[in-house]
VMD Tcl script that draws the C-alpha trace (Angstrom):
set ca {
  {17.00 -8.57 -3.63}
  {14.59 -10.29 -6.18}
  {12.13 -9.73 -7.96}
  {8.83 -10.91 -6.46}
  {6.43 -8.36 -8.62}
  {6.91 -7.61 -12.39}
  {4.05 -5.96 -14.67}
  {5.48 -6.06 -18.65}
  {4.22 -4.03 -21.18}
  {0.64 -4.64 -19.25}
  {-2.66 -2.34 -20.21}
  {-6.00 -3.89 -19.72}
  {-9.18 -2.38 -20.75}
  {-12.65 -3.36 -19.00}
  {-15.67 -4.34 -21.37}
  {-17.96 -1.94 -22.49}
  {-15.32 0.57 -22.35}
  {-13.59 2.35 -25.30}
  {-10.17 3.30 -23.77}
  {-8.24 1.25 -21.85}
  {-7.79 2.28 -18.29}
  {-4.35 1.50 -17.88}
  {-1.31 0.75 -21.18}
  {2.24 0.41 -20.74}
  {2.77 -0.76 -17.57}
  {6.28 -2.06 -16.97}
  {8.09 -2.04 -12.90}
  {9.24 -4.41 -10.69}
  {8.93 -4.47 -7.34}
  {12.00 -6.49 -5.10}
  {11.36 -8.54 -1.70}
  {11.49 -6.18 1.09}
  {10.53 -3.07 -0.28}
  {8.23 -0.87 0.96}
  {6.63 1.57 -2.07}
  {3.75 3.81 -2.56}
  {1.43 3.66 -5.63}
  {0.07 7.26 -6.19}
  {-1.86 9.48 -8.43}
  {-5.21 11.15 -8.86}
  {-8.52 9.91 -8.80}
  {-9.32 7.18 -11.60}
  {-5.75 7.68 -12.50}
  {-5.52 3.12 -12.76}
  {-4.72 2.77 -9.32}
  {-7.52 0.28 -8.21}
  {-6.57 -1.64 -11.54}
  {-3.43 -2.34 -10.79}
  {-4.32 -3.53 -7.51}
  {-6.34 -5.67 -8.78}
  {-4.02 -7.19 -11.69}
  {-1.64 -7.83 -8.75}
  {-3.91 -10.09 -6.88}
  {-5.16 -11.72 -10.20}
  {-8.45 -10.69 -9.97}
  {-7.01 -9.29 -13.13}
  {-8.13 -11.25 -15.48}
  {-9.92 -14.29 -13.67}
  {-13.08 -12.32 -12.54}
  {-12.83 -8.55 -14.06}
  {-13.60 -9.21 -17.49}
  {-11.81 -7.06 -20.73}
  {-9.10 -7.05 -22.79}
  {-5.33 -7.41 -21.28}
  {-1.82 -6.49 -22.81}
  {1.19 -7.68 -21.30}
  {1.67 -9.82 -18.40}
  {1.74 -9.22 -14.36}
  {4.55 -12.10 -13.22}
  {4.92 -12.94 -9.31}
  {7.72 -14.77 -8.13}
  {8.30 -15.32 -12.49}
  {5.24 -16.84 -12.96}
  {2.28 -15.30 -14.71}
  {-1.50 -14.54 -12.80}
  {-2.97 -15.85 -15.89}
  {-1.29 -19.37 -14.63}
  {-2.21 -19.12 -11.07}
  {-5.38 -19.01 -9.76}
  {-6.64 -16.15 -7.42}
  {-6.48 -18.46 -4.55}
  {-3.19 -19.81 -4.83}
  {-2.21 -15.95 -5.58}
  {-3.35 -15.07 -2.22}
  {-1.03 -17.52 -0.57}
  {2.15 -14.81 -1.80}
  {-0.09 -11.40 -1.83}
  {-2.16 -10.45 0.85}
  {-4.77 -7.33 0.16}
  {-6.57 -5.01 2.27}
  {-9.44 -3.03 1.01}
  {-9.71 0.52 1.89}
  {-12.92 -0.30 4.41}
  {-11.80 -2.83 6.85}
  {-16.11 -3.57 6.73}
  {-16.12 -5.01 3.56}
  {-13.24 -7.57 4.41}
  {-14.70 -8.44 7.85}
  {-16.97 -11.30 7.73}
  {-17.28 -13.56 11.02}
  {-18.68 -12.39 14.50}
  {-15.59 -12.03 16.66}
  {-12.05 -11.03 15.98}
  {-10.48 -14.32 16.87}
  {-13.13 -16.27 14.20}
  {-12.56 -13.53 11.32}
  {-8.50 -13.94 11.47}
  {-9.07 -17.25 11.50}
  {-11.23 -17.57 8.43}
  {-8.88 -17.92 5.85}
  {-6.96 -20.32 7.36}
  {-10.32 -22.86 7.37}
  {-9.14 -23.57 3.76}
  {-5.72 -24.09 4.60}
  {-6.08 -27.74 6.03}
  {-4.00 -26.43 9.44}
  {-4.52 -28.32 12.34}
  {-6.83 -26.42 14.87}
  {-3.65 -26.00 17.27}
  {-1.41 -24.10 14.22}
  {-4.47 -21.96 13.43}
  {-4.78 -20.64 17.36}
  {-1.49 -20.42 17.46}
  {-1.14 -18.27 14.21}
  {-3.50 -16.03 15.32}
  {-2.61 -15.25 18.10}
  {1.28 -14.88 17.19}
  {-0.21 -12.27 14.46}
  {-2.63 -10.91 16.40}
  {0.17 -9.73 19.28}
  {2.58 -8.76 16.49}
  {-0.25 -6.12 15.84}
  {-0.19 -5.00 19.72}
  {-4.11 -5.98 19.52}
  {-3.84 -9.79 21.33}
  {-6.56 -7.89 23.94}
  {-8.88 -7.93 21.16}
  {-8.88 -11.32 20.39}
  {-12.71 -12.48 21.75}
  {-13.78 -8.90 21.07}
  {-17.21 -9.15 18.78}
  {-16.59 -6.82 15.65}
  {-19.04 -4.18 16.08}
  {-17.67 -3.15 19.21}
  {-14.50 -2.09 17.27}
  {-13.16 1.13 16.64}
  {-12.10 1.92 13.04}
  {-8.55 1.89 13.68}
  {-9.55 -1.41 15.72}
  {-11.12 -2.74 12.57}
  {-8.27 -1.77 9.89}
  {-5.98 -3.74 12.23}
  {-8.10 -7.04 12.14}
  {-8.65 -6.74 8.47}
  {-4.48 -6.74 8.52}
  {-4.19 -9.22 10.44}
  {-6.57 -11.45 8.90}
  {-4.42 -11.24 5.75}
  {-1.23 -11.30 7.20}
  {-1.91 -14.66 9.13}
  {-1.75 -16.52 6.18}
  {1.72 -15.46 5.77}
  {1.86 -13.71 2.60}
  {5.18 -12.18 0.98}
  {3.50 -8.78 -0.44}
  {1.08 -6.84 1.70}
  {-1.09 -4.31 -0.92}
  {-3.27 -2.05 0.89}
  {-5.49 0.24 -1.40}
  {-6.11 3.80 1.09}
  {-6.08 2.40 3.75}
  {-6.08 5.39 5.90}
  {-9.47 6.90 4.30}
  {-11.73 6.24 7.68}
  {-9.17 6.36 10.84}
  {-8.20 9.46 12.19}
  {-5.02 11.04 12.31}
  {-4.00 9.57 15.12}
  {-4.85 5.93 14.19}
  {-3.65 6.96 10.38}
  {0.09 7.62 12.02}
  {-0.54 4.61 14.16}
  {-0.72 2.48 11.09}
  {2.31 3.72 9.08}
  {4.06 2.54 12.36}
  {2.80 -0.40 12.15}
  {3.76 -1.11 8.59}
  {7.12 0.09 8.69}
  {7.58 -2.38 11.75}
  {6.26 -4.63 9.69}
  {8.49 -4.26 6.44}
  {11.34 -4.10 8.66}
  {11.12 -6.95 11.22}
  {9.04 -9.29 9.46}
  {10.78 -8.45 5.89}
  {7.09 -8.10 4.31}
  {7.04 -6.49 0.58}
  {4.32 -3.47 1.20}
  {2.44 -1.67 -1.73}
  {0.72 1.34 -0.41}
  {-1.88 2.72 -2.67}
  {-2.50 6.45 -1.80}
  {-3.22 9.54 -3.27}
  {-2.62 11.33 0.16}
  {1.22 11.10 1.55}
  {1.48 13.48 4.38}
  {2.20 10.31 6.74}
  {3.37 7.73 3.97}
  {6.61 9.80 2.73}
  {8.44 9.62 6.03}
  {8.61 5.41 5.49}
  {8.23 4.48 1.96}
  {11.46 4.08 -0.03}
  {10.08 4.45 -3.66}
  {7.49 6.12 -5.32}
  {5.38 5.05 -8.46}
  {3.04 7.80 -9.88}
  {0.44 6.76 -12.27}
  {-1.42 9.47 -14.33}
  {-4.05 8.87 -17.11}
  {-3.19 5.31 -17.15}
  {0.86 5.58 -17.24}
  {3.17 5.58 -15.26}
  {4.99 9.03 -15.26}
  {7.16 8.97 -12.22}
  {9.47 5.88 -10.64}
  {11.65 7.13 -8.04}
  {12.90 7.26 -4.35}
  {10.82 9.16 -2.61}
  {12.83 11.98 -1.98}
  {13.78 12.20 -5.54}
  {10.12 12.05 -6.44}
  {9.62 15.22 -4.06}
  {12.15 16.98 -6.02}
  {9.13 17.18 -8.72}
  {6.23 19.57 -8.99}
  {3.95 16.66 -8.30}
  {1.09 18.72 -7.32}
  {1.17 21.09 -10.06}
  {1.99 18.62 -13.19}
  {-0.47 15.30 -11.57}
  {-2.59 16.71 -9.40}
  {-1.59 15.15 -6.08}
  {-1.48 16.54 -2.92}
  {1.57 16.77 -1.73}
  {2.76 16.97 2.09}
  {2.93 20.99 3.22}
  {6.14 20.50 4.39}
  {7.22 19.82 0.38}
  {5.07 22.56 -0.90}
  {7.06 24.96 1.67}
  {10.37 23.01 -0.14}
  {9.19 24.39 -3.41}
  {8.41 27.86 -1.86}
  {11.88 28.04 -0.86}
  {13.57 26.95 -3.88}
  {11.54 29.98 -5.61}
  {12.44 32.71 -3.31}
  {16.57 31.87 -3.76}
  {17.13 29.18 -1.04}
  {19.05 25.94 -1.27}
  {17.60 23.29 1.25}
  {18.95 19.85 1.06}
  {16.79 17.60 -0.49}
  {13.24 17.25 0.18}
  {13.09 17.46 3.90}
  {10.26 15.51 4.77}
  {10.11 15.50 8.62}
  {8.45 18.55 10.87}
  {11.99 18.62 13.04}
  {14.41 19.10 9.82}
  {12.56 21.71 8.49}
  {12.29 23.91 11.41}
  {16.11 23.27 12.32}
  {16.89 24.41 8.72}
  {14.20 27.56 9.15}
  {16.16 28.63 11.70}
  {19.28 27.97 10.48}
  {19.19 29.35 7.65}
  {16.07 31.51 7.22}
  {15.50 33.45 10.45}
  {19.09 34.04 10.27}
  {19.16 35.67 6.65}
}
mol new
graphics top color blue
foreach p $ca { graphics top sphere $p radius 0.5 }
foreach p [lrange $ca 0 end-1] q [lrange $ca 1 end] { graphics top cylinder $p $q radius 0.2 }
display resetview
């Protein structure tokens, strides 16, 4: 696969601020791949995010290192809007990306300034808008919406201008766990039929760890981890960066200390309690 994300030797520090909030930066990221950006709190998180979809440096004002390249090309050559066009991004409140009256008019917003003919534009939406099982929303005014309702539209009003890369920063912070599981569906459907590069940014990965392929930890700034995800299980992640881990790893940990050998980090309910029983209950 290629390359379609690569940050070299970035760092960027904001003004007014003595330290910079992120150094070192190198990864790439490859078409297709689904991968989850974690850490703690003010870890740098938000400003890679934001490098990605060159609002880094056109609008957030500082000093940058390095380079963030997409599809080769540096942000510092392409402006934000013709960024956009490759990476889509949803903010962590679906309310502060939803702007028109009525789901059909907000998916359609951003493709006003694509110069589409009226007949394209219906027809994108509501191709993307039945991709997302929510086609029965489509005339639905916005504040009738649920917030699992409202993530969705803030997707798909992204997603209907056809980007390559989908970045969504926490996305699960206000849905419940039932529309938090729904999602992670939804995005590995997504990765997989529609071949759609996802960035997850989370510091929570109880639901994420069962889809994502590859892990990318940042802590104080750097990046300290790069890994499949089961690999990056294999670490202490909790106790040397502070995140919080799924219980089902924590109880892969506990077993390791008291003398077992489970295969590597199980991270589904089922395989866990077949190897309890296997192996546990029967010692």
């Amino acid at each position: 696969m290629s390359v379609i994300l690569e940050f070299k030797d970035f760092g960027f520090r904001y003004t007014g601020n003595k330290e910079f909030t992120v150094r070192d930066i190198n990864f790439r990221i490859r078409h297709g791949e689904f991968v989850m950006l974690s850490g703690p709190s003010g870890g740098g998180k938000t400003t890679l995010a934001r490098a990605m979809v060159g609002l880094i440096p056109h609008f957030y004002m500082g000093e940058m290192e390095g380079s963030v390249l997409i599809d080769g090309v540096s942000t510092k050559n392409k402006e934000v809007k013709e960024i956009s066009r490759t990476i889509g991004y949803v903010f962590q409140n679906p309310d502060n990306q939803i702007f028109m009256t009525t789901v059909i008019r907000d998916v359609a917003f951003r493709l006003e300034f694509m110069d589409l003919p009226k007949e394209e534009m219906i027809n994108r939406v509501r191709y993307i808008l039945d991709k997302l099982g929510i086609a029965d929303l489509m005339y639905r005014r916005v504040e009738t919406l649920s917030g699992g309702e409202k993530q969705k539209v803030a997707i798909a009003g992204v997603l209907v201008a056809q980007p390559k890369v989908l970045i969504l920063d926490e996305p699960t912070a206000y849905l419940s766990p039932k529309s938090a599981l729904g999602l992670m569906k939804l995005l590995d459907r997504l990765n997989k039929e529609l071949g759609i590069t996802i960035i997850l940014i989370d510091h929570r990965m109880d639901l994420a760890i069962q889809y994502v392929k590859r892990m990318i930890v940042l802590y104080n700034g750097r990046i300290v981890l790069d890994a499949s995800t089961k690999d990056a299980l294999e670490t202490a992640l909790d106790k040397l960066y502070g995140i919080n881990i799924p219980t089902i790893s924590r109880l892969y940990h506990i077993f390791k200390r008291w003398g077992y050998n489970p295969p590597s980090p199980i991270i589904e309910a089922e395989d866990l309690s077949r190897y309890i029983l296997k192996e546990v209950v029967k010692a």
